[in-house]
N, C-alpha and C positions, 0 to 999 in steps of 0.2 A: 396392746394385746387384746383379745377377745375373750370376753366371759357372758356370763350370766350374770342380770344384774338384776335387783327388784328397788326403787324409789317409793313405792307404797306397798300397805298391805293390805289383804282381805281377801284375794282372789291369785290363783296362781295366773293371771293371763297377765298377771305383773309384772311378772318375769321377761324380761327383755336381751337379746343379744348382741352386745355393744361392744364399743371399740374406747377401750379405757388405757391410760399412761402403766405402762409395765411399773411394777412396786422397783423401789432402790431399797437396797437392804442396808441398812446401819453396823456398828459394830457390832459384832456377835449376834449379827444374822445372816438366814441364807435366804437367796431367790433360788428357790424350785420349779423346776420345767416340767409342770404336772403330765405325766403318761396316761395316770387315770384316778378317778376321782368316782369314792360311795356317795351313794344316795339315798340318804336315811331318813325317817317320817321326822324326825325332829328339823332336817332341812324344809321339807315341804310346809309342816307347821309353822316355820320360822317368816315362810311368804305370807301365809295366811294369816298371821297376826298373833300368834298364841303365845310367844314372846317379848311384852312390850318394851322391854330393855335395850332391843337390838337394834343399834342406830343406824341410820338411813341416809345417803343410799347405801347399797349391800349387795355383795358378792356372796352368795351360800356357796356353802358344801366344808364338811367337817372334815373327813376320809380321802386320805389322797398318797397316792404313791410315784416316785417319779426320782430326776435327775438335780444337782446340788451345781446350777451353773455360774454361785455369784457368793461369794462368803469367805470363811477361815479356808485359805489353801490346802488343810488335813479333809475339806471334804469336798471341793470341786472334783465334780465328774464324778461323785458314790452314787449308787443306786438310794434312796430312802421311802421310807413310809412313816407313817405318823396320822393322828387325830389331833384336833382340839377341842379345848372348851369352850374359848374363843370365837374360834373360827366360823364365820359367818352371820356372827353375832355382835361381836365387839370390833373386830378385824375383818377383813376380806377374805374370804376362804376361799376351798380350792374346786368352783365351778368353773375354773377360766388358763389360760394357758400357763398362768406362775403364778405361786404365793410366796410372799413373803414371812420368815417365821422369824421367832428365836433360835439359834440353831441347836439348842439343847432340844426343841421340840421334833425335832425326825432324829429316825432309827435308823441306823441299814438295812436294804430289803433283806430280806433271808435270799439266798440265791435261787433255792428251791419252788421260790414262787413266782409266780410271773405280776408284772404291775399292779393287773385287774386284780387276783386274786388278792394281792399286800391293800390294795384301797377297800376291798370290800370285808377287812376284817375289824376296823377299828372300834368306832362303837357299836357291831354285835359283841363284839367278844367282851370287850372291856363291861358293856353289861352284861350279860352271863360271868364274867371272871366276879365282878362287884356282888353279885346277887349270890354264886354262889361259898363268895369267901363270908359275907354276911349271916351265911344260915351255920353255918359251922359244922357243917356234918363229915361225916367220915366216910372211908372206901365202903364201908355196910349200910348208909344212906341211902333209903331208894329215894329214886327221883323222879315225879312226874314233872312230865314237861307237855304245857296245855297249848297248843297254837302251832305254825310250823316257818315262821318264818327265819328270821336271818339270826336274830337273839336265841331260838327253840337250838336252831341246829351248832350254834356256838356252844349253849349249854351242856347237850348233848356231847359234843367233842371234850368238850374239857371235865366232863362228869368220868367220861371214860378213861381221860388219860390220868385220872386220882384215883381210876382204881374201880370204879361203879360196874356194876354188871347190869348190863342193857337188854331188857326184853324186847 
């Protein structure tokens, strides 16, 4: 298969586009036929070295959405989405044509969304959701929210759907 792959770190020109053995999934996992896959500053950090945990060589990308073509028979052929913690950290993530998971780790897509839009929700939202269950505030919470990226506008969305009124 082809992915994205980094053998060292310090510099994004590490990143390399290779032709690697498709993962085998074991029991109680699935191979995923990635449609599309987020691209979050924790991935781009993750080449440049700011996590030195993360063993080498390495497939990035956390965020990914896509097709269930190798696992438990109840889920070949689902649509799924999913993040990890893992994922392109300690595992090979989903910068490349399949990942292989737990299969507890993907969700159904919602039908409503389309691939790209199921990949690029995982870790903004899950930080905005974390951040904003932490503060413990109520529907009468005001909320500034200082920046405008992918975490602001999560925050934003889920301040609203608890009730917040948005200037």
């Amino acid at each position: 298969m082809k992915a994205l792959q980094f053998d060292k770190t310090g510099d994004l020109s590490s990143l390399r586009f290779v032709e690697v053995p498709t993962p085998v999934p074991g029991a109680d996992e699935v191979l995923v036929q990635i449609k599309a896959a987020g691209l979050n500053p924790s991935d781009v950090k993750n080449v440049l070295g700011r996590f030195p945990y993360t063993t080498l060589p390495r497939i990035p990308g956390r965020d990914f959405a896509g097709v269930v073509v190798e696992g438990p028979q109840a889920l070949i052929g689902q649509e799924v989405w999913g993040t990890g913690r893992e994922l392109g950290f300690f595992a090979d993530g989903s910068h490349a044509q399949f990942v292989k998971l737990p299969a507890k780790g993907v969700a159904h897509k919602p039908s409503h969304l389309s691939f790209t839009q199921a990949a690029s929700l995982g870790v903004p939202y899950t930080t905005a959701w974390d951040a904003r269950e932490r503060s413990l505030g109520s529907a009468q919470t005001r909320l500034l929210v200082i920046g405008g990226g992918a975490v602001a506008t999560a925050a934003l969305a889920l301040a609203k759907v608890r009730g917040a009124q948005l200037l």
